[in-house]
mmCIF file as Biopython writes it, N, C-alpha, C and O atoms, coordinates in Angstrom:
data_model
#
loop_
_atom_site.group_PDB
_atom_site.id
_atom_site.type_symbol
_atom_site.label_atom_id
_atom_site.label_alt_id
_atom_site.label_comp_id
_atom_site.label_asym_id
_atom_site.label_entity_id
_atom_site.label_seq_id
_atom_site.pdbx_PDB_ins_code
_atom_site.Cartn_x
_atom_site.Cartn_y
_atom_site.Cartn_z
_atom_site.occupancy
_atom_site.B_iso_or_equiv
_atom_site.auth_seq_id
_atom_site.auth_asym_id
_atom_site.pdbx_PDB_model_num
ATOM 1   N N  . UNK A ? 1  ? 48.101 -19.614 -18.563 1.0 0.0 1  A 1 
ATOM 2   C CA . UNK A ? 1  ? 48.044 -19.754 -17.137 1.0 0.0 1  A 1 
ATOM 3   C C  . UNK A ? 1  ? 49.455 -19.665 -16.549 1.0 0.0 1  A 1 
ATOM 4   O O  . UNK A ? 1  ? 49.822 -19.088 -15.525 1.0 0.0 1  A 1 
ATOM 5   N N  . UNK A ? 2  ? 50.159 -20.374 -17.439 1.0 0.0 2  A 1 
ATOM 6   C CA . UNK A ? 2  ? 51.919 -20.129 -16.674 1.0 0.0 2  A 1 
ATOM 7   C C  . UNK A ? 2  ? 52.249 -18.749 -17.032 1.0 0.0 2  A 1 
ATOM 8   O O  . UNK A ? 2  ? 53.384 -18.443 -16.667 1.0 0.0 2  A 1 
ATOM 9   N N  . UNK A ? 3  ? 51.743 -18.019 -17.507 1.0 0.0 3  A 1 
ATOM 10  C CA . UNK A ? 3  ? 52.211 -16.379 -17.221 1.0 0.0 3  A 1 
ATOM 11  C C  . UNK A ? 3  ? 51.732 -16.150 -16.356 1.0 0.0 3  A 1 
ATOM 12  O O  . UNK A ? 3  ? 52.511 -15.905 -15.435 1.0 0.0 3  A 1 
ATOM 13  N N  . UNK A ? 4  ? 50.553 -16.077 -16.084 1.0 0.0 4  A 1 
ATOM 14  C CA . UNK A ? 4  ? 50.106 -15.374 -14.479 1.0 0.0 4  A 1 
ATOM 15  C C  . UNK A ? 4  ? 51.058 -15.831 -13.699 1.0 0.0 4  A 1 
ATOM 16  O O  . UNK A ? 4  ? 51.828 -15.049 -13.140 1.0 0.0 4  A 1 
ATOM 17  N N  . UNK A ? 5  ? 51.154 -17.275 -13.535 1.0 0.0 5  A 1 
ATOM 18  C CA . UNK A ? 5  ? 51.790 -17.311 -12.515 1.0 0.0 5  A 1 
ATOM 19  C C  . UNK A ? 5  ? 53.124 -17.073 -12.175 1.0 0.0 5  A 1 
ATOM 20  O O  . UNK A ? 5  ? 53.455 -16.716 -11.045 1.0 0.0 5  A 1 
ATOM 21  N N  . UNK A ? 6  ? 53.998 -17.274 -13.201 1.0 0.0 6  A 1 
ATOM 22  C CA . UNK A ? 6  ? 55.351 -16.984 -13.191 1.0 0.0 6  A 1 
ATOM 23  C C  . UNK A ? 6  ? 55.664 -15.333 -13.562 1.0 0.0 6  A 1 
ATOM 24  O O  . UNK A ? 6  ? 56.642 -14.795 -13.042 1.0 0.0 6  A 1 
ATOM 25  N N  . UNK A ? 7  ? 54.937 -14.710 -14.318 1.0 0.0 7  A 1 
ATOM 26  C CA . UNK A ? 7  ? 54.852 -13.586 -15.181 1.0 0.0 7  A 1 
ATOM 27  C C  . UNK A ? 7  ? 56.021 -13.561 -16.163 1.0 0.0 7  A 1 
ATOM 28  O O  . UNK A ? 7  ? 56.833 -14.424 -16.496 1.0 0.0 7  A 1 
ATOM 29  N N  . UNK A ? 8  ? 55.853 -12.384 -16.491 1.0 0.0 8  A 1 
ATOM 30  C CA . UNK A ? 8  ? 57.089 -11.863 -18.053 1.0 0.0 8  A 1 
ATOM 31  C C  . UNK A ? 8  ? 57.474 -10.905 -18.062 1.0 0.0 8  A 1 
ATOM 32  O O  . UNK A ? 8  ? 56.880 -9.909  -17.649 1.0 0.0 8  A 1 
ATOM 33  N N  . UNK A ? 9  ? 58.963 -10.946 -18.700 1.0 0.0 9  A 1 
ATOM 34  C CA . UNK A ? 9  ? 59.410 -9.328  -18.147 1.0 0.0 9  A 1 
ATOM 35  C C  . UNK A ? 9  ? 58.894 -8.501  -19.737 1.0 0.0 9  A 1 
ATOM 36  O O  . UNK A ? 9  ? 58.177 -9.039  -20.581 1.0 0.0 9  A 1 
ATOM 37  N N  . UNK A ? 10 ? 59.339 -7.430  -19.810 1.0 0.0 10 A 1 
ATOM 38  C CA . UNK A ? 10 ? 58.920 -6.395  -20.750 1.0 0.0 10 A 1 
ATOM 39  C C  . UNK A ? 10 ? 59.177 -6.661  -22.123 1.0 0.0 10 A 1 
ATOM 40  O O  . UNK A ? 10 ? 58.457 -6.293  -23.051 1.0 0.0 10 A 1 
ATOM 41  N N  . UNK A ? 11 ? 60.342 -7.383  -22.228 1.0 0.0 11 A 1 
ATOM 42  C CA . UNK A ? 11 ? 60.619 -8.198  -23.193 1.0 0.0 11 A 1 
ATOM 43  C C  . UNK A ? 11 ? 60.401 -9.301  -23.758 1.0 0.0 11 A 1 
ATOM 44  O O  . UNK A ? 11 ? 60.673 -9.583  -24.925 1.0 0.0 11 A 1 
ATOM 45  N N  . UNK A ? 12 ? 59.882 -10.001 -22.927 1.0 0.0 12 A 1 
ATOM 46  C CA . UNK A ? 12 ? 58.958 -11.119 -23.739 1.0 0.0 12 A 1 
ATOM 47  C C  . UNK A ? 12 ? 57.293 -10.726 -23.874 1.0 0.0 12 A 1 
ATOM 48  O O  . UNK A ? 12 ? 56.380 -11.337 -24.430 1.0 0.0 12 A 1 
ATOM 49  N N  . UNK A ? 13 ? 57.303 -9.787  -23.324 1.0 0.0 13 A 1 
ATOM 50  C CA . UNK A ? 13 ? 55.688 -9.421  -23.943 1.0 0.0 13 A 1 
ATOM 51  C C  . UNK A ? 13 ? 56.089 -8.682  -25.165 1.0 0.0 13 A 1 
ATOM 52  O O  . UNK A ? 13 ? 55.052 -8.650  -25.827 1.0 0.0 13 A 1 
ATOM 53  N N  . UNK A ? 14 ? 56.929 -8.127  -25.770 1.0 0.0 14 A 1 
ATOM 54  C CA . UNK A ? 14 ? 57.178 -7.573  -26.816 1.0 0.0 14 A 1 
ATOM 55  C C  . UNK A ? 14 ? 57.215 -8.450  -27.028 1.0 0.0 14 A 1 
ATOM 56  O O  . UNK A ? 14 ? 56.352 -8.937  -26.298 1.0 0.0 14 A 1 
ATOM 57  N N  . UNK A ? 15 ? 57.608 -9.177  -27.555 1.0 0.0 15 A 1 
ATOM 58  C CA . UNK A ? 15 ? 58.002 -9.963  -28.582 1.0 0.0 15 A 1 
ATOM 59  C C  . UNK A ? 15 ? 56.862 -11.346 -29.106 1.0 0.0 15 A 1 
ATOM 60  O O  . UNK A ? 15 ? 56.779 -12.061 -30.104 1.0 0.0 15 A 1 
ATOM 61  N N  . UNK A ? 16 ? 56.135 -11.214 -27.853 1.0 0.0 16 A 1 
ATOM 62  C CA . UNK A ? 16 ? 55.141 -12.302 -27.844 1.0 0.0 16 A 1 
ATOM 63  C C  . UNK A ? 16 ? 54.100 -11.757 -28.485 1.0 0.0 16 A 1 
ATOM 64  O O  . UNK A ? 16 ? 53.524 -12.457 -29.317 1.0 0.0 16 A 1 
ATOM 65  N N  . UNK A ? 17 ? 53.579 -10.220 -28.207 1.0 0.0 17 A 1 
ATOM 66  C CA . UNK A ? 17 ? 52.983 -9.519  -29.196 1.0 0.0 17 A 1 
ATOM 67  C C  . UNK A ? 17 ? 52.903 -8.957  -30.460 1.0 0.0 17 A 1 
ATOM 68  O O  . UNK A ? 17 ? 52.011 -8.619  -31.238 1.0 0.0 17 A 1 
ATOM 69  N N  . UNK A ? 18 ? 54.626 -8.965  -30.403 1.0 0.0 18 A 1 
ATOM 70  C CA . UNK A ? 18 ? 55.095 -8.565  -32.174 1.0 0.0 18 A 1 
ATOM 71  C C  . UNK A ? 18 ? 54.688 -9.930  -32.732 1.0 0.0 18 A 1 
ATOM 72  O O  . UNK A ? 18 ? 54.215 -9.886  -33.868 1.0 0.0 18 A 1 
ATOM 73  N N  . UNK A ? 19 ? 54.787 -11.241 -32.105 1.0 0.0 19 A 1 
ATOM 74  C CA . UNK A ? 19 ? 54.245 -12.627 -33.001 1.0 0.0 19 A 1 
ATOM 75  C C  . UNK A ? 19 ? 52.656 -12.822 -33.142 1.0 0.0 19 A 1 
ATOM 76  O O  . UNK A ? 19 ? 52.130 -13.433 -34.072 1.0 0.0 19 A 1 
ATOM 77  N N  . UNK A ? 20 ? 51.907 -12.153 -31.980 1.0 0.0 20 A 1 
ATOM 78  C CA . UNK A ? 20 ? 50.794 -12.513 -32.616 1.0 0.0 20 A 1 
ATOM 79  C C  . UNK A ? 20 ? 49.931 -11.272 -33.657 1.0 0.0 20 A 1 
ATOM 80  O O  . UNK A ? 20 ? 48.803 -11.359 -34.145 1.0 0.0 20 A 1 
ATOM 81  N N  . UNK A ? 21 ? 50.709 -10.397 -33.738 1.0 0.0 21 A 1 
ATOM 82  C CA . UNK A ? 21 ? 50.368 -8.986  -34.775 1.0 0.0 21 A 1 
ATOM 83  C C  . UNK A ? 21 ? 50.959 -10.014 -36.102 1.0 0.0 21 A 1 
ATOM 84  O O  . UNK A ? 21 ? 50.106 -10.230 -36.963 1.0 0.0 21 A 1 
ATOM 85  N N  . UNK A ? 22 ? 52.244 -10.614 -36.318 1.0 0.0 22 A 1 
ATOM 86  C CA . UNK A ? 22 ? 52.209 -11.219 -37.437 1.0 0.0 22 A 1 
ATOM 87  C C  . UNK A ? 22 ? 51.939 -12.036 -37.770 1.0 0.0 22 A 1 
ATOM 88  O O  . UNK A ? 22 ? 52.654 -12.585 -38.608 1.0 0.0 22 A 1 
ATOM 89  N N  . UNK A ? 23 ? 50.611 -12.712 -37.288 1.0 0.0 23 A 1 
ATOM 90  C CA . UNK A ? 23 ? 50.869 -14.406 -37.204 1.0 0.0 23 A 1 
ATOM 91  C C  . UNK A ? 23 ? 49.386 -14.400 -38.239 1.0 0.0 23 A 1 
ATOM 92  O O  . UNK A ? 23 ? 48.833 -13.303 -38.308 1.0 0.0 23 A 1 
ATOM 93  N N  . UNK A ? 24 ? 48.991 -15.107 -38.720 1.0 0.0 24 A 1 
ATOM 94  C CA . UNK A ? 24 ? 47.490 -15.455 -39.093 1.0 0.0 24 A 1 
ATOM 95  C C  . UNK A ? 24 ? 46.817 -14.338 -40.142 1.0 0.0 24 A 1 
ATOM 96  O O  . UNK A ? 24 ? 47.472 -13.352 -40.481 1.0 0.0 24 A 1 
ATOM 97  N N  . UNK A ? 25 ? 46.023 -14.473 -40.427 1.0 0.0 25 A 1 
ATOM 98  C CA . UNK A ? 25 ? 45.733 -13.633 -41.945 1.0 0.0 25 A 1 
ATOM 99  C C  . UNK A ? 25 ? 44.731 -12.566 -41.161 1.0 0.0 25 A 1 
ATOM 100 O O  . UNK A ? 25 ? 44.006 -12.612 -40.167 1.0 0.0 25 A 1 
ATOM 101 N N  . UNK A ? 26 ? 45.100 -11.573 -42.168 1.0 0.0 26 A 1 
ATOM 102 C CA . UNK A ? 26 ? 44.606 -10.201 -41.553 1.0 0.0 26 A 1 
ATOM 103 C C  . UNK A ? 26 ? 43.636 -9.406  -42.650 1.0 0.0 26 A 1 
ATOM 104 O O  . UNK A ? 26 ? 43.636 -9.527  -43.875 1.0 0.0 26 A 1 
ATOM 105 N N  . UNK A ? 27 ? 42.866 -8.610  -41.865 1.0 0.0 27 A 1 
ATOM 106 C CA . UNK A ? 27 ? 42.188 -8.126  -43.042 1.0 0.0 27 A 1 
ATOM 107 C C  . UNK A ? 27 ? 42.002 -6.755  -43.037 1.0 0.0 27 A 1 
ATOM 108 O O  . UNK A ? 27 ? 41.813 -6.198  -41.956 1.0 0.0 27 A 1 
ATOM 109 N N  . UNK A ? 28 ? 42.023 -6.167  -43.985 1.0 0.0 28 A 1 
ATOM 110 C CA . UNK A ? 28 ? 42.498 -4.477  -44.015 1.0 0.0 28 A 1 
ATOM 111 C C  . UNK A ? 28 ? 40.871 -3.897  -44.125 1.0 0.0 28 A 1 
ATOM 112 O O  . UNK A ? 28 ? 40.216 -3.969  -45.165 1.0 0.0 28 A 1 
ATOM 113 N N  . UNK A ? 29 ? 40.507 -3.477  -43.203 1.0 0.0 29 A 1 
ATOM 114 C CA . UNK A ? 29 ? 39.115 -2.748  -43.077 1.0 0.0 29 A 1 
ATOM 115 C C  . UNK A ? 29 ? 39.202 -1.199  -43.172 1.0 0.0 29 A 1 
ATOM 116 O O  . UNK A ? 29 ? 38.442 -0.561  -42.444 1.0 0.0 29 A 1 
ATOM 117 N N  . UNK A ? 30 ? 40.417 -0.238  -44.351 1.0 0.0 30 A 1 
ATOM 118 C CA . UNK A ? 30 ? 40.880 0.706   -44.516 1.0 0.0 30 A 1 
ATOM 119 C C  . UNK A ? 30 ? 39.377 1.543   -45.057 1.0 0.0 30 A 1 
ATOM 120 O O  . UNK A ? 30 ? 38.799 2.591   -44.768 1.0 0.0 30 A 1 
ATOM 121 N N  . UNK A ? 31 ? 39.150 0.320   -46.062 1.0 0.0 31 A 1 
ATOM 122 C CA . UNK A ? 31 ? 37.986 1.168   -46.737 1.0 0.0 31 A 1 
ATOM 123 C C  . UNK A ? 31 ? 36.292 1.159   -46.451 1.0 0.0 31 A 1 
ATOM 124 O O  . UNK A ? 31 ? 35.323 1.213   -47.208 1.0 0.0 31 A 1 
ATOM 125 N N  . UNK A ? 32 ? 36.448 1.061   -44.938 1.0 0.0 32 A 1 
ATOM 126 C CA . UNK A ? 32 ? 35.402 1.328   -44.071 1.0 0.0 32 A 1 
ATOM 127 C C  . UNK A ? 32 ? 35.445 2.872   -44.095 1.0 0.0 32 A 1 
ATOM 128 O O  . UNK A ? 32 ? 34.452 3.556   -44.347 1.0 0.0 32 A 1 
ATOM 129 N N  . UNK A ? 33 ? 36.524 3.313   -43.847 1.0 0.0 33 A 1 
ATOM 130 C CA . UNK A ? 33 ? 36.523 4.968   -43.340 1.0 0.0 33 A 1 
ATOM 131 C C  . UNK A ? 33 ? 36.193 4.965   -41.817 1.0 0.0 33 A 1 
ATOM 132 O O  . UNK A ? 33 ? 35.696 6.030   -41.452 1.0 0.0 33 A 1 
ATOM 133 N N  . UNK A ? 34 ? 36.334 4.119   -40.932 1.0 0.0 34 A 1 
ATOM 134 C CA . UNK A ? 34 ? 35.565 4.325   -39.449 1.0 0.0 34 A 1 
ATOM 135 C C  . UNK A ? 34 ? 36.854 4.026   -38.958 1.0 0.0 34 A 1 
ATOM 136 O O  . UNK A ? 34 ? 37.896 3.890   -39.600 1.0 0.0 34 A 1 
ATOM 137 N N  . UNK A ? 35 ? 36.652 3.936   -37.691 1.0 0.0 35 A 1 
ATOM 138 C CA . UNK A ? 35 ? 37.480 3.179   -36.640 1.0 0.0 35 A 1 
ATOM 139 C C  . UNK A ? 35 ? 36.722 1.448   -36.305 1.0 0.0 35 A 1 
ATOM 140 O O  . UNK A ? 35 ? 35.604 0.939   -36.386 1.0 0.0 35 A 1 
ATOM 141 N N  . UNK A ? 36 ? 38.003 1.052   -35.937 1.0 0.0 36 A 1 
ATOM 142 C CA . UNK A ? 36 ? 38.033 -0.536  -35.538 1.0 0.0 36 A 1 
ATOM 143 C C  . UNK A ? 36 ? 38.626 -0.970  -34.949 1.0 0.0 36 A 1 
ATOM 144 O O  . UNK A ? 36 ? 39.574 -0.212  -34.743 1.0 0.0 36 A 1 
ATOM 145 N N  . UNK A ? 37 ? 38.741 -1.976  -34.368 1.0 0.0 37 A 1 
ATOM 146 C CA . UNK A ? 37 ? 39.299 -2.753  -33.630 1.0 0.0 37 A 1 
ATOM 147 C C  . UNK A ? 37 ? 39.464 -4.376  -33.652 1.0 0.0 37 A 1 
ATOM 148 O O  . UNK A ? 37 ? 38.927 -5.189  -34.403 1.0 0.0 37 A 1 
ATOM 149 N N  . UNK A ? 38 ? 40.628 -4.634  -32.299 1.0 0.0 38 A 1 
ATOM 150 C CA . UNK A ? 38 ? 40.806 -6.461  -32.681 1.0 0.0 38 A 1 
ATOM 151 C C  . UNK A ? 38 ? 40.647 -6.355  -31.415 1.0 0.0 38 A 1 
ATOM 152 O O  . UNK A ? 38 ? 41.043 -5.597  -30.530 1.0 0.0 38 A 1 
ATOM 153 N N  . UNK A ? 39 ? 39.764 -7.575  -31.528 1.0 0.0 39 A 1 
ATOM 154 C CA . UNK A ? 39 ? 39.369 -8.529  -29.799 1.0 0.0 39 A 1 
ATOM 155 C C  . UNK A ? 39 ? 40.081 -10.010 -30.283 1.0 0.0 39 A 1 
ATOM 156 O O  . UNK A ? 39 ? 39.799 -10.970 -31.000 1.0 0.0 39 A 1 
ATOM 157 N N  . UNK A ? 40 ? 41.154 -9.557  -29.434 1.0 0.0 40 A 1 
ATOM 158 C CA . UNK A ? 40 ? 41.959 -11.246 -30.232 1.0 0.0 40 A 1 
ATOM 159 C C  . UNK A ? 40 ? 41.790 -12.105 -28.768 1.0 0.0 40 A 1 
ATOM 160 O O  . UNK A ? 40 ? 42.083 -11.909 -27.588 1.0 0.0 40 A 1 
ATOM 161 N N  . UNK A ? 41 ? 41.102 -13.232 -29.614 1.0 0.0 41 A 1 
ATOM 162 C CA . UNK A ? 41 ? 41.057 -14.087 -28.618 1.0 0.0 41 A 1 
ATOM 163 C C  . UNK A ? 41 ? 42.456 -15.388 -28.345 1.0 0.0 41 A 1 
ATOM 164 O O  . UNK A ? 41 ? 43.334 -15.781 -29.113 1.0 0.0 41 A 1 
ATOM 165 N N  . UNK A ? 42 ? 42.112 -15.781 -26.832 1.0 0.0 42 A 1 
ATOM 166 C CA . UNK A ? 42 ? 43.510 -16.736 -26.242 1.0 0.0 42 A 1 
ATOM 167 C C  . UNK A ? 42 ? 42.929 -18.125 -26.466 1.0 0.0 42 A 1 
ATOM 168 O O  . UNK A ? 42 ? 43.529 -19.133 -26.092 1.0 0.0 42 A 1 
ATOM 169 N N  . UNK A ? 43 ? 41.730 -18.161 -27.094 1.0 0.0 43 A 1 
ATOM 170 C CA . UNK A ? 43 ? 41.235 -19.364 -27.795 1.0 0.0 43 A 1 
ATOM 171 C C  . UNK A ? 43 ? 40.710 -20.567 -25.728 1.0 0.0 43 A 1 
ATOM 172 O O  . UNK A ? 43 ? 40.641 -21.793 -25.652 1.0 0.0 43 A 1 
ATOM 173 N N  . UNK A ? 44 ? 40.490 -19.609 -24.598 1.0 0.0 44 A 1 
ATOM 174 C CA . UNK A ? 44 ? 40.337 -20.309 -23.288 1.0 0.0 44 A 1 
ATOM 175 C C  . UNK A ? 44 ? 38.904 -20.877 -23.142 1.0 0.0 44 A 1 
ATOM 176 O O  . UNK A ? 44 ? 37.986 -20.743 -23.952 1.0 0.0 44 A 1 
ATOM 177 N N  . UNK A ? 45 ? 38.885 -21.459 -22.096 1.0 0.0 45 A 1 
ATOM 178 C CA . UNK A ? 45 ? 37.255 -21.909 -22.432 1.0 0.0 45 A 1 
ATOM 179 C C  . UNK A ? 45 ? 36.678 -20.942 -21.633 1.0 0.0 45 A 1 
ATOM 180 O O  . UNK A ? 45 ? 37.358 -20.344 -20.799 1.0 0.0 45 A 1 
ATOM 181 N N  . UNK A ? 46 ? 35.310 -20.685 -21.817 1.0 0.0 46 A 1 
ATOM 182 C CA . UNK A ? 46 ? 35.077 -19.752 -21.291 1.0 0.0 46 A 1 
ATOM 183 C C  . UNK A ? 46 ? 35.233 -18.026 -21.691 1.0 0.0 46 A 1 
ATOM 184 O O  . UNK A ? 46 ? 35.269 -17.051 -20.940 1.0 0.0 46 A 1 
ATOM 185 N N  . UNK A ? 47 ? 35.300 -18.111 -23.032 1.0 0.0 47 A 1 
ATOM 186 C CA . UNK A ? 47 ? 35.636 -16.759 -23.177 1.0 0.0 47 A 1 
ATOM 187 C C  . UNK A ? 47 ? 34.186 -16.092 -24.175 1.0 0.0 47 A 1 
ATOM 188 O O  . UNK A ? 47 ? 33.821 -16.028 -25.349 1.0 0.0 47 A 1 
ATOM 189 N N  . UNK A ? 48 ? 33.736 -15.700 -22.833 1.0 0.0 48 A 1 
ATOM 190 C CA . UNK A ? 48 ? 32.402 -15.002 -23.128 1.0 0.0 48 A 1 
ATOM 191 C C  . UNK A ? 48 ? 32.385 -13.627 -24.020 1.0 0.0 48 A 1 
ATOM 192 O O  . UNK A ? 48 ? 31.565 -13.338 -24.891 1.0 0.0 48 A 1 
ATOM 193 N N  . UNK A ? 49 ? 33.434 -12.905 -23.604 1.0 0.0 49 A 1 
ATOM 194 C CA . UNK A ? 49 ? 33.382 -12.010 -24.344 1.0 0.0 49 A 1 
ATOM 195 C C  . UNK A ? 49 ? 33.404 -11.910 -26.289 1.0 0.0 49 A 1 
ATOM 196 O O  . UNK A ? 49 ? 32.976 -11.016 -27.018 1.0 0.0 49 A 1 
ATOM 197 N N  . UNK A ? 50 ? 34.094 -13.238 -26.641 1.0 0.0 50 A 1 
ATOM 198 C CA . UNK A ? 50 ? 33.652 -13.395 -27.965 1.0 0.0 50 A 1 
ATOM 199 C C  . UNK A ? 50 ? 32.766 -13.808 -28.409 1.0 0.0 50 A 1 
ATOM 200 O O  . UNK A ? 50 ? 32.511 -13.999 -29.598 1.0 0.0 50 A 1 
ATOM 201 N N  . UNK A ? 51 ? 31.847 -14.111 -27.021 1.0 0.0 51 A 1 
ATOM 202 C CA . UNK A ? 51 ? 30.009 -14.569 -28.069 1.0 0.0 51 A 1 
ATOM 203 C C  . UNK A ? 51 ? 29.865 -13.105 -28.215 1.0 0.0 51 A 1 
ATOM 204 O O  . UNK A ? 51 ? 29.652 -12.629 -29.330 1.0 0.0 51 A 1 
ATOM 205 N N  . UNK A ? 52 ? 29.955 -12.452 -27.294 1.0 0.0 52 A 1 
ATOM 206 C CA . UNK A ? 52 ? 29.213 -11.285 -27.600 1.0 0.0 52 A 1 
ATOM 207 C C  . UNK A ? 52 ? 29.336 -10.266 -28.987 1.0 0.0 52 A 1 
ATOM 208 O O  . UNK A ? 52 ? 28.457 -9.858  -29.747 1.0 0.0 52 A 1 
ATOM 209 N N  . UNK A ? 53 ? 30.886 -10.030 -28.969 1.0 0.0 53 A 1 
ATOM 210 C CA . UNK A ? 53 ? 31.685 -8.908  -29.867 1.0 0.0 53 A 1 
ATOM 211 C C  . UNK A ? 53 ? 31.479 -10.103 -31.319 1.0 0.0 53 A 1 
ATOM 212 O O  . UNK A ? 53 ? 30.758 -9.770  -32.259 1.0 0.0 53 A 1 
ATOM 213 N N  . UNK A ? 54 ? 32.032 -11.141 -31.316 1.0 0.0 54 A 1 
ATOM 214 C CA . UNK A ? 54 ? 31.102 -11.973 -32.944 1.0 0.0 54 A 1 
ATOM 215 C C  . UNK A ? 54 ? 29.925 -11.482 -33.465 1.0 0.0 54 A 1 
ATOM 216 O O  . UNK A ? 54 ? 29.829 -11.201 -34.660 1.0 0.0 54 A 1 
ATOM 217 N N  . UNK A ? 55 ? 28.862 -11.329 -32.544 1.0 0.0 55 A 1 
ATOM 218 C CA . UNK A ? 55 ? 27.556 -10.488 -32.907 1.0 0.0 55 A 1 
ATOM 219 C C  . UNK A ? 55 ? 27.318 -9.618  -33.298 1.0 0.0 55 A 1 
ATOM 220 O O  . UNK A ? 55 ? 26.599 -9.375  -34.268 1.0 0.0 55 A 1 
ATOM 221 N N  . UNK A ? 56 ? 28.022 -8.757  -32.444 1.0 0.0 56 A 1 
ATOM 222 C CA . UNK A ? 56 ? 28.192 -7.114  -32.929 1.0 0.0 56 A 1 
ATOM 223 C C  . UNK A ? 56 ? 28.721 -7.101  -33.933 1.0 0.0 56 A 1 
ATOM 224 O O  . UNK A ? 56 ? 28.959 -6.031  -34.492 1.0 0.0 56 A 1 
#
């Protein structure tokens, strides 16, 4: 919430994103052969969109 309101310059979103690309255990879905994706969640209440994409 204190980013919206204050915001961030270009450089701390780098860097805030290079930490959460390394942060937490990852899992290599190489040998799917498809395409994929990350719905990384901000852990807020209310975040509907991960009932959904969990399912799928």
């Amino acid at each position: 919430m204190a980013i919206f309101f204050v915001d961030m310059t270009d450089e701390e979103i780098f860097y805030l994103t290079n930490a959460m690309i390394n942060s937490g255990e990852k899992l290599d879905l190489a040998m799917l052969n498809m395409p994929s994706a990350d719905k990384h969640s901000t852990g807020g209440v209310g975040d509907g969109t991960s009932l959904i994409v969990a399912s799928i």
